[in-house]
VEXDREN-2710 file (C-alpha; in Angstrom, 1 decimal):
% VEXDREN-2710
k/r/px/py/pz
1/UNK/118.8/102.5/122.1
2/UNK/121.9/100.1/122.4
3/UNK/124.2/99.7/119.2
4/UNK/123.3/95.0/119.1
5/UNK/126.9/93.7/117.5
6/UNK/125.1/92.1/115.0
7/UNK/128.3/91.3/112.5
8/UNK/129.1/90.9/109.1
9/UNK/130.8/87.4/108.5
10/UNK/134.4/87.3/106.8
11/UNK/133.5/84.8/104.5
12/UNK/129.9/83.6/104.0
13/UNK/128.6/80.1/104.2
14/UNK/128.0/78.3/101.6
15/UNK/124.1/80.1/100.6
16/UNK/121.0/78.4/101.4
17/UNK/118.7/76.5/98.7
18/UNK/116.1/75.8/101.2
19/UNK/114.4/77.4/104.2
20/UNK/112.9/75.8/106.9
21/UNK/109.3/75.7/106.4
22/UNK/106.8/77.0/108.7
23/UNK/103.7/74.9/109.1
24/UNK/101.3/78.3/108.0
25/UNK/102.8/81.1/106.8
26/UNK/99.8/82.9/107.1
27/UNK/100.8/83.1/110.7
28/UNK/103.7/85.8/109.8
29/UNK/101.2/88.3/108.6
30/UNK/98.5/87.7/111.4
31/UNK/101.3/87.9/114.1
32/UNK/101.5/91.8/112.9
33/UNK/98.7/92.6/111.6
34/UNK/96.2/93.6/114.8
35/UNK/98.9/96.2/115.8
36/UNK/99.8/97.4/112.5
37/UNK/96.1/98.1/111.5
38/UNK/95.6/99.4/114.9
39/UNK/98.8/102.0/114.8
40/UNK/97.2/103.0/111.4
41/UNK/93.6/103.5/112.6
42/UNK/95.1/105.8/115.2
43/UNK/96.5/107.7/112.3
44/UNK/93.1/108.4/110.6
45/UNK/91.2/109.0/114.2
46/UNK/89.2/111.8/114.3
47/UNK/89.0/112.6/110.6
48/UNK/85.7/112.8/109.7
49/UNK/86.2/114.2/106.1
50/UNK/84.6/111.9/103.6
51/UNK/88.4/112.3/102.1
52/UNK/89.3/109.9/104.8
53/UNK/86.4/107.4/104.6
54/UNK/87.7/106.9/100.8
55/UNK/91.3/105.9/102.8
56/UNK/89.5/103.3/104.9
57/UNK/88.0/101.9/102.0
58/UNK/90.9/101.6/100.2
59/UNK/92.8/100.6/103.3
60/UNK/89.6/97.8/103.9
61/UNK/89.4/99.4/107.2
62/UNK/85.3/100.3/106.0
63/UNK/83.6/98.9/102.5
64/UNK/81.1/100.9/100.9
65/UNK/77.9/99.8/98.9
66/UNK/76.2/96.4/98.1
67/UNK/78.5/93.3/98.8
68/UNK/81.2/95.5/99.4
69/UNK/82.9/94.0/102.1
70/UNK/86.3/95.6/103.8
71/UNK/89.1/93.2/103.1
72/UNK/92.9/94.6/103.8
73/UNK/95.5/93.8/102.4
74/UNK/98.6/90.7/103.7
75/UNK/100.7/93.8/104.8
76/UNK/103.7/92.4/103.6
77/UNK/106.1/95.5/104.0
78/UNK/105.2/96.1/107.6
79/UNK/105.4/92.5/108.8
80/UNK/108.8/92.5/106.9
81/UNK/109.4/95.6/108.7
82/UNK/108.8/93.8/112.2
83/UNK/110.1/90.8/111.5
84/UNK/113.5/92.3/110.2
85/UNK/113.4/94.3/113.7
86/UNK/113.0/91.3/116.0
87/UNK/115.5/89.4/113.7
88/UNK/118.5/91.5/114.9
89/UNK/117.2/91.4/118.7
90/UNK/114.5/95.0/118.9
91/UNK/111.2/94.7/119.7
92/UNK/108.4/94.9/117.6
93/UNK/107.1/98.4/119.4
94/UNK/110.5/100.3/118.5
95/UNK/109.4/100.0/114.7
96/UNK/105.3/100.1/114.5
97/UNK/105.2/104.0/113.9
98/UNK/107.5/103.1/110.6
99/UNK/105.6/100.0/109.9
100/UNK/102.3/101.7/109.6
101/UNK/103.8/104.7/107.7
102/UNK/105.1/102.2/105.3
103/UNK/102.0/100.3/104.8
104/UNK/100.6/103.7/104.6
105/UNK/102.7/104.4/101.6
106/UNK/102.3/101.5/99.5
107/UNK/98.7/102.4/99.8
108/UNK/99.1/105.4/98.3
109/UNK/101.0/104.8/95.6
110/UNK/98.3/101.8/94.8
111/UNK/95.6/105.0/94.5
112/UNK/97.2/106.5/92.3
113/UNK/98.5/103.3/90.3
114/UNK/95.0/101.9/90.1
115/UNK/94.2/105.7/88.4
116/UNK/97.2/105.8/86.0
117/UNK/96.7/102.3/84.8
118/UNK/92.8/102.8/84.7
119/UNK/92.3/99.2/86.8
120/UNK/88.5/99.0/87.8
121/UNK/89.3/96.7/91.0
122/UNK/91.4/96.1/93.4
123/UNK/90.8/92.7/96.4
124/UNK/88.3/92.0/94.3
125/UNK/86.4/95.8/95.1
126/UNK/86.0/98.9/92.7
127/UNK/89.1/101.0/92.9
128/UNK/88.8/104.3/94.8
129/UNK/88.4/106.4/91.7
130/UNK/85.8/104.4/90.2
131/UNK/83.6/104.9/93.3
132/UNK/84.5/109.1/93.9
133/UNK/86.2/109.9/90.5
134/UNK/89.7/110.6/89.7
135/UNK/90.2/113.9/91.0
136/UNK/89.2/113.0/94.6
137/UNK/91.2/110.0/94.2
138/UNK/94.1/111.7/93.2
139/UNK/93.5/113.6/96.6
140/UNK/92.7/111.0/98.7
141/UNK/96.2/109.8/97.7
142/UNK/98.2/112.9/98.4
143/UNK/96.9/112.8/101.6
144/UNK/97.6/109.0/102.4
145/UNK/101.1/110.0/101.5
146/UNK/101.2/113.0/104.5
147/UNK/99.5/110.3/106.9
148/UNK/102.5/108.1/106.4
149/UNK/105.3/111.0/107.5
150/UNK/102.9/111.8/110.2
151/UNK/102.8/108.3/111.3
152/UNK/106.7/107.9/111.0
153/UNK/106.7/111.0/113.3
154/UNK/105.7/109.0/116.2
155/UNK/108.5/107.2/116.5
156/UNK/110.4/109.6/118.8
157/UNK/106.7/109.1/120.8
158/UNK/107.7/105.3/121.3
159/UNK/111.5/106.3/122.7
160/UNK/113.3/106.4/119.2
161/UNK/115.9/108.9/119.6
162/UNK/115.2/111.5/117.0
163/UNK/118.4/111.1/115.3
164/UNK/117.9/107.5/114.5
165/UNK/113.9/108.9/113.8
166/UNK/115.4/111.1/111.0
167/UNK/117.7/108.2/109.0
168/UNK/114.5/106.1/109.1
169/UNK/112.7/108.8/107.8
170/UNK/115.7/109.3/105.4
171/UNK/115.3/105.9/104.2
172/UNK/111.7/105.8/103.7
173/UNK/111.5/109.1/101.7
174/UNK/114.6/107.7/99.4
175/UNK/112.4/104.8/98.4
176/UNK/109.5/106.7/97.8
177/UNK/111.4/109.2/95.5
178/UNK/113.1/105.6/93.6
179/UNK/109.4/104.4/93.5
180/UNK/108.3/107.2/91.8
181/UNK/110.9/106.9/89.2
182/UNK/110.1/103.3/89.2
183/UNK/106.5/104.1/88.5
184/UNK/107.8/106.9/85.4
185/UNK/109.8/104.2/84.1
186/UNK/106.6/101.7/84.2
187/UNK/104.5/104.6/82.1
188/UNK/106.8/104.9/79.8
189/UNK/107.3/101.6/79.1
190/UNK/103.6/101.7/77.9
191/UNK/105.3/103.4/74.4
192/UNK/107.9/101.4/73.7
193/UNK/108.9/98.4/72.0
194/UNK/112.5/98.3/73.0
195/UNK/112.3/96.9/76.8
196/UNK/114.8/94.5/78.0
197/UNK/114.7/92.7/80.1
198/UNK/117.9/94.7/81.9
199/UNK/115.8/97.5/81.7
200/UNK/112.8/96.1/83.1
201/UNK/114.4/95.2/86.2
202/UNK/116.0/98.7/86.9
203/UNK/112.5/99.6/86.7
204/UNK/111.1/97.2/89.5
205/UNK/113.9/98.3/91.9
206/UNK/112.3/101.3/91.9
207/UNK/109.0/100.7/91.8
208/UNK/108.9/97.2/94.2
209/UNK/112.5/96.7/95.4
210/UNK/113.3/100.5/97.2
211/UNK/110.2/100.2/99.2
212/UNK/110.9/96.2/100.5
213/UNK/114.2/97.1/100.8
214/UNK/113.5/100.1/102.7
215/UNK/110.9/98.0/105.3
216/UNK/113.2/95.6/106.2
217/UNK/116.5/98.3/106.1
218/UNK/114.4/100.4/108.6
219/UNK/113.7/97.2/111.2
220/UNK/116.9/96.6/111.5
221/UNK/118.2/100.3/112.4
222/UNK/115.2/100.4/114.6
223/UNK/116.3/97.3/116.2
224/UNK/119.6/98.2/116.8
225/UNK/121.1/96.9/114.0
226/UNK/124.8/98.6/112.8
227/UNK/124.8/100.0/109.4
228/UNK/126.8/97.0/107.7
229/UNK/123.9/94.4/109.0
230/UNK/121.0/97.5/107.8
231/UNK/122.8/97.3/104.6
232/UNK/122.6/93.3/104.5
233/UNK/118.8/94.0/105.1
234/UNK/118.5/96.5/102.7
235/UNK/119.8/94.2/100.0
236/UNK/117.9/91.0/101.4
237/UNK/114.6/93.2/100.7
238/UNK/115.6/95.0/97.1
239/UNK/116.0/91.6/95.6
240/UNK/113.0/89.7/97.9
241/UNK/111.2/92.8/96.0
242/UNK/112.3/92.0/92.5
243/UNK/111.2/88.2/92.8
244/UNK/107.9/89.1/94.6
245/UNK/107.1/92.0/91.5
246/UNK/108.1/89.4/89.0
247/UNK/105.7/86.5/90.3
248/UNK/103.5/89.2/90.8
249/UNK/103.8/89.8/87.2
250/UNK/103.1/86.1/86.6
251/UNK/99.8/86.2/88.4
252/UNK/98.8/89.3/86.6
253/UNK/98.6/86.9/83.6
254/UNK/98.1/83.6/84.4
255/UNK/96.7/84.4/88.1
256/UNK/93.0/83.0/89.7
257/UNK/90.7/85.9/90.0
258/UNK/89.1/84.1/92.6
259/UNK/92.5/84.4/94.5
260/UNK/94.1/87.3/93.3
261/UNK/90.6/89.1/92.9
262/UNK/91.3/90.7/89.7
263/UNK/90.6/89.7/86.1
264/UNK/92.7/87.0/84.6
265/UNK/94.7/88.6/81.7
266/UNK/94.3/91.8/83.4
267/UNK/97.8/93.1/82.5
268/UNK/97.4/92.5/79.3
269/UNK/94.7/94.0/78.6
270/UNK/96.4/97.2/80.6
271/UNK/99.1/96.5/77.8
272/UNK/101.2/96.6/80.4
273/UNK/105.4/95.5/79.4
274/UNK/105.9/93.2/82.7
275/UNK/108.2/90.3/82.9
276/UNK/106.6/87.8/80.7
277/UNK/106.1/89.6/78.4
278/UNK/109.2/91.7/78.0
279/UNK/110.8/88.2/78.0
280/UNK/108.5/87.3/74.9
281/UNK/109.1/90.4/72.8
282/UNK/113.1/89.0/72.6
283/UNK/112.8/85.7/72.5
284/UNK/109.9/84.4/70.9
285/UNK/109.7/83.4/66.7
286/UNK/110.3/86.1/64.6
287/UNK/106.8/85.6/63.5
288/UNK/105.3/85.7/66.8
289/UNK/107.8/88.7/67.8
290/UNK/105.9/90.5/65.2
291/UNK/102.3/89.6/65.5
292/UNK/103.3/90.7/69.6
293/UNK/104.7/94.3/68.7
294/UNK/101.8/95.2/66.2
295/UNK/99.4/94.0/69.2
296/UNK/100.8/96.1/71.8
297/UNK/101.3/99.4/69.7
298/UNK/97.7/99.1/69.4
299/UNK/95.7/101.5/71.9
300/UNK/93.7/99.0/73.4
301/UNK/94.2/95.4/73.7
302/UNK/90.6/93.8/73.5
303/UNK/89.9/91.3/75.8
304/UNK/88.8/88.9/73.5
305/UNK/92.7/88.7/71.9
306/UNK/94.1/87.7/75.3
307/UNK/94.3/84.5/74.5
308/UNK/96.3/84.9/71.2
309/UNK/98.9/87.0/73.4
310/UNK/98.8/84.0/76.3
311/UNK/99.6/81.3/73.5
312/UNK/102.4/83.4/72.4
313/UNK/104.1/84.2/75.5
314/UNK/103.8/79.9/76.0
315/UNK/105.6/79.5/73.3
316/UNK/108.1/81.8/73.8
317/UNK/108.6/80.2/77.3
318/UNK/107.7/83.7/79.1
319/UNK/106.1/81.8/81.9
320/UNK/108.4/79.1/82.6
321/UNK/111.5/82.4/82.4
322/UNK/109.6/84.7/84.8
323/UNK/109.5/81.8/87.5
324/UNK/112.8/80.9/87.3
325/UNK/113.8/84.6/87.6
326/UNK/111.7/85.0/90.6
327/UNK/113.2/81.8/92.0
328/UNK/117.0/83.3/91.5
329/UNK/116.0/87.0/93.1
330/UNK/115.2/85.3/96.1
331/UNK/117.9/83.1/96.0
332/UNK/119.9/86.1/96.1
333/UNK/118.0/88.1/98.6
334/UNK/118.7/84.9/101.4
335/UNK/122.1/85.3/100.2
336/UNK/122.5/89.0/101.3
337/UNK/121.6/87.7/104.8
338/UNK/124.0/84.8/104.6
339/UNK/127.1/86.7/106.0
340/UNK/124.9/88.0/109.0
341/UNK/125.9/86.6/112.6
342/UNK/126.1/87.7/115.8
343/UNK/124.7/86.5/119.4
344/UNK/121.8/89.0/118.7
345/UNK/120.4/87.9/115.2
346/UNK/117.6/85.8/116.3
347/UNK/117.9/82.5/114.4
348/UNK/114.0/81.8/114.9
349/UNK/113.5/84.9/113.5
350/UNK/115.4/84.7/110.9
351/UNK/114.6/81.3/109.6
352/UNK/111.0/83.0/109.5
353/UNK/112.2/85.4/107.3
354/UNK/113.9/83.1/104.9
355/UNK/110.8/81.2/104.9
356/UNK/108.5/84.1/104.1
357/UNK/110.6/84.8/101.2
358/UNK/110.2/81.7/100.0
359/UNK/106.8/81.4/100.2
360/UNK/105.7/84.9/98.6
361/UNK/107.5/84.1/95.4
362/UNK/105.7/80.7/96.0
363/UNK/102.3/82.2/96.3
364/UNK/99.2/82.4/93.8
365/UNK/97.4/85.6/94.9
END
């Protein structure tokens, strides 16, 4: 696979405010999606197990039950993935083993998120355990997790030379360990009243920044990139995945169920220390910084006082905060891609993924 001279700029232009819009951006994710769903379909052929069938549910590959409807996810780490590989000149079939395995991960670690924070839905559908339990969850996870390396495995099937196989496995396998601790760092947050935001944000790299950063890192060293441009797009997907986890905070609160298919307020009824509310814990009246910490050392957070804890993270200015800091991370995340140039970075390509950036900090479910 040829070593594209995509270069690093000596001094960067001046960073961009605006992308150039795309008249539907839902065109990104359908551009992918057939083959990405189809390279993970191949993964789960011939496994009759019900253990599988609870991964194409969760997957929205097969529903389950009355008005249960399958309904997948956007894929965003996969078309990011993709995308990041045609940006710097590969094509699209060099990376689809390490798209799906991707996708394939992120699904796992939902599983097992849905269990630990004990959410009953998930696309608007009962979560995996509340339909088989949490033990066979639990499993059902584990084994998404081994259907991802063994997905990433095929890349030396497609004509990936197994060298550059291994440091995209490398780089996959380092974001799922920084996701895990991203995920221990979430937990623990649950029992403590001390968050900041400083330390909320070391958090998210883990959790939601490694594995972004890690999609687009691996489409550009399976497109040929050299390591100072797979750095760029390693850096251009941490921060895209801080500003994506902190709107994503934002619609775990103030969200549409009917778009984001999951219970207004949710979060905080999960007690859950995201953005907003970290944010509110240090800055709002001393009076309402109270009331908030005696709330959420409670065990449970009852759904009728979610409206107390929304009119105190208003006044605090919690929502109006975590937008602007979702604005910034992806201000900086088109930034890391601003020294990037070369005859083989793609511009249409690019200005796509400036523009999906954009609009999934921009979006409401």
């Amino acid at each position: 696979m040829p070593d594209r001279p995509v270069a690093i700029a000596a001094s960067p232009p001046e960073r961009r405010r605006r992308a150039p819009g795309i008249p539907d951006p839902e065109r990104l994710f359908r551009r992918y999606r057939k083959v990405v769903l189809a390279e993970m379909q191949a993964a789960l052929a011939g496994r009759r197990l019900a253990l599988y069938d609870m991964m194409r549910y969760h997957l929205g590959l097969a529903g389950t039950g009355e008005g249960q409807a399958p309904q997948a996810g956007k894929m965003v780490r996969p078309t990011l993935c993709l995308l990041s590989c045609e940006a710097v000149g590969g094509e699209r079939r060099q990376a689809l083993p390490a798209a799906a395995a991707i996708e394939l991960t992120h699904n796992f670690t939902l599983i097992h998120d849905d269990i630990e924070d004990g959410s009953h839905s998930r696309h608007g559908r009962d979560t995996v355990w509340r339909v088989w339990g949490e033990a066979q969850a639990i499993n059902a996870g584990d084994g998404m997790f081994t259907l991802a390396h063994l997905a990433a495995y095929r890349l030396v099937e497609v004509g990936v030379p197994p060298s550059l196989a291994l440091d995209a496995a490398r780089l996959l396998d380092e974001a799922c360990l920084a996701l895990c601790e991203g995920q221990h760092l979430d937990l623990e947050f649950e029992t403590r009243l001390d968050v900041t935001t400083e330390d909320y944000l070391a958090m998210i790299a883990g959790k939601t920044g490694a594995l972004i950063g890690a999609a687009t890192a691996v489409g550009a060293l399976l497109g040929g990139a050299p390591q100072d441009a797979v750095n760029a797009f390693r850096e251009f997907g941490r921060r895209l995945g801080l500003a994506f986890q902190v709107q994503d905070d934002v619609l775990g609160i103030w969200g549409d169920t009917a778009q984001t298919g999951k219970p207004a307020g949710d979060d905080v009824v999960a007690r859950k220390k995201s953005f907003p509310v970290v944010h509110a814990l240090g800055h709002a009246s001393e009076e309402d910084r109270r009331w908030l910490r005696r709330i959420y050392s409670s065990d449970t957070i009852e759904p009728g006082r979610v409206g107390e804890v929304l009119a105190v993270l208003e006044r605090s200015g919690a929502r109006a905060c975590s937008e602007e800091a979702a604005a910034r991370h992806v201000e900086d995340a088109l930034s890391a891609l601003d020294g990037l140039q070369g005859p083989d970075l793609v511009p249409a390509r690019r200005r796509e993924l400036e523009a999906l950036a954009l609009y999934l900090v921009g979006r409401r479910r």
